[in-house]
N, C-alpha and C positions, 0 to 999 in steps of 0.2 A: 644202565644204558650208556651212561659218559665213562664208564670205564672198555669196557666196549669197544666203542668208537676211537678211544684213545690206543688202546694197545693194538688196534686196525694201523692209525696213524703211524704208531712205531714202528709194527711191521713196512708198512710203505718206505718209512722213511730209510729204515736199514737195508732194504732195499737199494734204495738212492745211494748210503752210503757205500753198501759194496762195490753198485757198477761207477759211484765216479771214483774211485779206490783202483778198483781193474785200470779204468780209461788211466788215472794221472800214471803208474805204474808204467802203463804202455806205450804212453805218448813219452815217456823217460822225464817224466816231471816231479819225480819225487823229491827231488832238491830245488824246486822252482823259487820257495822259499827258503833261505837256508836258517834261519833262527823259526823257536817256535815261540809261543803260539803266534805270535804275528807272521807280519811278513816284509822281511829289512826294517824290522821296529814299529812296522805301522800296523793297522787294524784292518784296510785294504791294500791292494797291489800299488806302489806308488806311480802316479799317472802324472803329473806334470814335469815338464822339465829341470826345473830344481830338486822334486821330490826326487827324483832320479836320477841325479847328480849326485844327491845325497849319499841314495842309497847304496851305489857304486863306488862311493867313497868308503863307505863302512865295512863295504864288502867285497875289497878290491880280489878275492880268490875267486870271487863268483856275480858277476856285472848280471843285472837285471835282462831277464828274459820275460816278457807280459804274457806269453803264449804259453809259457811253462807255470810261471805264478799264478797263474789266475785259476788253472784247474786243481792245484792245491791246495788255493786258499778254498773254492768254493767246496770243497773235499771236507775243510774244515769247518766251515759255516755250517753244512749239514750232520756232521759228526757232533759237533755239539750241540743243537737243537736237539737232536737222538737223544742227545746224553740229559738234557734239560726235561723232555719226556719222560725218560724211562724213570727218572726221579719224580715226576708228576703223577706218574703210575704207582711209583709205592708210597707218596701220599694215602691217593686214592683208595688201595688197597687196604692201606691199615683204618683209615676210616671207615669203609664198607665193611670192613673184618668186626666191628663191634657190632653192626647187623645182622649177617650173614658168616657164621662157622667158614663156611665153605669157599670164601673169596680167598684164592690164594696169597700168602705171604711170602713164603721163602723163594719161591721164584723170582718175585719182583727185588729182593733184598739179594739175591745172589746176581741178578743183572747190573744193579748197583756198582755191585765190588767189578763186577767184570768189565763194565765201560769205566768206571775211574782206571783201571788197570790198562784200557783201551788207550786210551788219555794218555798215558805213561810210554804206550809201546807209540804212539802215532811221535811224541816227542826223542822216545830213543831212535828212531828212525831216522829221523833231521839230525838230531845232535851223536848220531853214530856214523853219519854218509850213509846211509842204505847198508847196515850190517844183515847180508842175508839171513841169517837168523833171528834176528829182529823182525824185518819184515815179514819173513813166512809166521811169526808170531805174530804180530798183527792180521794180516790176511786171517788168520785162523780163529782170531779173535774177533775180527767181523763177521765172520758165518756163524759161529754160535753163538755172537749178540743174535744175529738176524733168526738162528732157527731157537732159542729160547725166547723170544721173541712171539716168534710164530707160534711156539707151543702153549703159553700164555695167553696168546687170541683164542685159541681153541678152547684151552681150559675155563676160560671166561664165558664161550659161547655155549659149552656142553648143559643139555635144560637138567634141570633138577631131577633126582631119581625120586620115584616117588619110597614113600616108609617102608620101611620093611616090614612090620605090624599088619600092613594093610595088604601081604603077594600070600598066595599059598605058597610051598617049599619050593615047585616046579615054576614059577617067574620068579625067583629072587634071583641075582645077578651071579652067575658061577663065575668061576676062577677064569684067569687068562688065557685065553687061545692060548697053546703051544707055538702057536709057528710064532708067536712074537718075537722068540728067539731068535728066531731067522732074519726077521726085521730088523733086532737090534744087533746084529752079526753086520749086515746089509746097511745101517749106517755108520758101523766102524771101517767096513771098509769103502764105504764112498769118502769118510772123513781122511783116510791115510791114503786115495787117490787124492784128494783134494793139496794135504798137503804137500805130495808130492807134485802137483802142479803149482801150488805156491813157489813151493822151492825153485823149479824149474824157471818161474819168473824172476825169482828172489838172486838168480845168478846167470839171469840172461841167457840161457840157454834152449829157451821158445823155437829160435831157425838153426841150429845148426846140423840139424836131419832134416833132410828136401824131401826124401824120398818115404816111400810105405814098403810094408807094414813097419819096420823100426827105425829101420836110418840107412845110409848107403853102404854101397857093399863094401864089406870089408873094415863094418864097425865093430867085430868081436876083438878084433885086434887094438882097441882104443878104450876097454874098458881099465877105468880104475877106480872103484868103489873110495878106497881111502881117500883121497883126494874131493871125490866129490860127495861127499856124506862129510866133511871134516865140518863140526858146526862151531869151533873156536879156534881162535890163535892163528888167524890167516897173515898178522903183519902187515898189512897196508893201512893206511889211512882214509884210502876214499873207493867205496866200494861202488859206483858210479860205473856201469857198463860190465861188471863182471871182471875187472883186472885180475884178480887176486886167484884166478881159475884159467887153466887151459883148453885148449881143446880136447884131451881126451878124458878130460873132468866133466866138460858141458854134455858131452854126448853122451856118456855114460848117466848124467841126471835123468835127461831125456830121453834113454833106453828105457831107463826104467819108470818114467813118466808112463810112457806108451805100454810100455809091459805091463802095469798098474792097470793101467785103462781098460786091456783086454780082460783081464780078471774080473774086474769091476763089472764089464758090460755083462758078460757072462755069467755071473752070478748074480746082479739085478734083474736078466733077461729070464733068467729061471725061479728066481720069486716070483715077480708080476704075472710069468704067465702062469703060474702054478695057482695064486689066486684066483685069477681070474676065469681059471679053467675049472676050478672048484667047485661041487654043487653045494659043498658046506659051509662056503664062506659067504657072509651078509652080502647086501648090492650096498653097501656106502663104503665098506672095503674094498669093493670091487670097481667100484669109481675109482678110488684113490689110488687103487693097483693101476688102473688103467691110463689115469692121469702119469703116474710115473715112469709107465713103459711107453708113451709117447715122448717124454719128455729126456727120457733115455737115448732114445732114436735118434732125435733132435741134438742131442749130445754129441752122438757117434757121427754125425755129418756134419757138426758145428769144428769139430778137431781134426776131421779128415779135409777140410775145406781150410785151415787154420794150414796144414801143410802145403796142401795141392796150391794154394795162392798165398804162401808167403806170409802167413800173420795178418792178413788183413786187420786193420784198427774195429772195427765196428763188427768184425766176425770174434775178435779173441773175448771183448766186453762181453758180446754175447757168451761165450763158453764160460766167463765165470759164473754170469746169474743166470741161467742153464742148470749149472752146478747145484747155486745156491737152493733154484725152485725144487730139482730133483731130491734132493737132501730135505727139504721141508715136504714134498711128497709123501718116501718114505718117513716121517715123522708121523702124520696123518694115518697112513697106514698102521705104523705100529701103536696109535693114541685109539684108534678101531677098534685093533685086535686087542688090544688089552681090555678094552671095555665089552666086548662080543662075547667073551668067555668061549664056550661050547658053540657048535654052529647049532644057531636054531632054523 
């Protein structure tokens, strides 16, 4: 029961940590703090006038902003509680593991490694100035804490199967749906759209196509793949607003942002409803189909609405845990299918 409950919590919390991740990202707070793990040496944002004197003192390249510190620092309060949890959970696990065969282990020990690893990327972050490749590795490394995470809740909630000793041959549990494949086809490539919106944040390149479906006219002539796919050796020091990229760099990210996207929908929009149109596929598949081809939808007008108005702050947060839910959707679905075997 308490484990449970607990791997609910982490999910929650990963949750938390992706959208305040989005928000500091976008509000351009990712340097609000410029030392880790504190912030100008302190444990919170320094608030008195002395403190702040101080801290301006130490850090005369980058004077105290409270509007930018604060959502980093609280970025980082809930990234580590996460990380405090998910060690809490593989306690737990290896304890219930001497009761119960069945309580997973290596899940919880590979989340381990990956938020100490988290831990690593949130500090080369700071102490890189926002190296776009840094950051789109982080970003990537919060969505699959949050969707291992999630798969882990599941796996903890799935009831017991009963013996095998006690089915005739025709209830014992057959082998995997086939279309699992398609599933896990279906979360590689929402994972390499994901990235690719990382990226596209990772080098500021979110506004610089107003217009739909791709960008303004006369954006074929602005492509340059090398430049904007280069993940090392840019030569700057402070990667802060995208310097180190041009314009026909950013467009080109965000061509293929958009180009991403269409594939994406289209190929999501054709699993879900291919499920759901299915007479051989379970109804708790078909919730889960269903739950993702909504959340799909909500996608496709969360990014069309992200252009039409500019990046709105509170519409782009949205499109990242949009992202996040649709990717743990499919998850649920392919965690079905593999259990469903044969349609019964």
């Amino acid at each position: 029961m308490w484990l449970k409950r607990l791997t609910l919590l982490a999910v929650l919390l990963a949750c938390g940590v992706v959208a305040l991740g989005a928000y500091t990202r976008l509000q351009d707070a990712g340097l609000g703090c410029p030392d880790w793990p504190g912030c100008y040496g302190k444990l919170v944002v320094p608030q008195s006038e002395h403190a702040i004197s101080a801290a301006n003192e130490a850090f005369p390249h980058r004077p105290l902003e409270s509007h930018k510190a604060w959502p980093e620092m609280i970025h980082r309060y809930f990234a580590s509680s996460l990380g405090l949890v998910i060690f809490a959970i593989l306690f737990m696990c290896i304890r219930e593991r001497k009761k119960n065969s069945r309580v997973p282990i290596k899940l919880p020990i590979a989340l381990c490694i990956l938020v100490v690893f988290q831990g690593l990327l949130g500090m080369w972050t700071v102490t890189l100035s926002l190296f776009p490749t840094v950051v789109m590795a982080h970003l990537l490394g919060g969505f699959t804490t949050l969707c291992l995470l999630f798969l882990l809740a599941v796996r903890v909630r799935l009831p017991k199967p009963p013996h095998a000793l006690t089915l005739s041959p025709d209830q014992l549990d057959p082998a995997p749906s086939p279309l699992l494949k398609w599933a896990l086809a279906g979360i590689v490539i929402l994972g390499l759209q994901i990235a690719l919106g990382g990226w596209t944040a990772a080098n500021y390149a979110a506004t610089v196509c107003n217009e739909l479906p791709l960008c303004q006219t006369g954006w074929q002539q602005h492509i340059n793949v090398t430049q904007a796919f280069q993940l090392w050796g840019h030569g700057v020091d402070d990667y802060e607003h995208g310097p180190h990229l041009g314009p026909d760099a950013k467009i080109t990210i965000h061509v293929s942002h958009r180009i991403g996207a269409m594939i994406t929908s289209a190929y999501l929009t054709g699993l879900f409803l291919f499920l759901l149109l299915s007479s051989q596929i379970r109804s708790k598949t078909k919730k889960a189909a269903g739950y993702g081809l909504g959340l799909l939808l909500l996608q496709v007008l969360l990014g069309i609405s992200n252009v039409i108005f500019g990046l709105p702050l509170l519409v782009a947060v949205a499109h990242n845990g949009v992202a996040a839910l649709l990717m743990m959707s499919l998850i649920l679905v392919s965690v079905h299918l593999f259990r469903s075997g044969r349609p019964i």
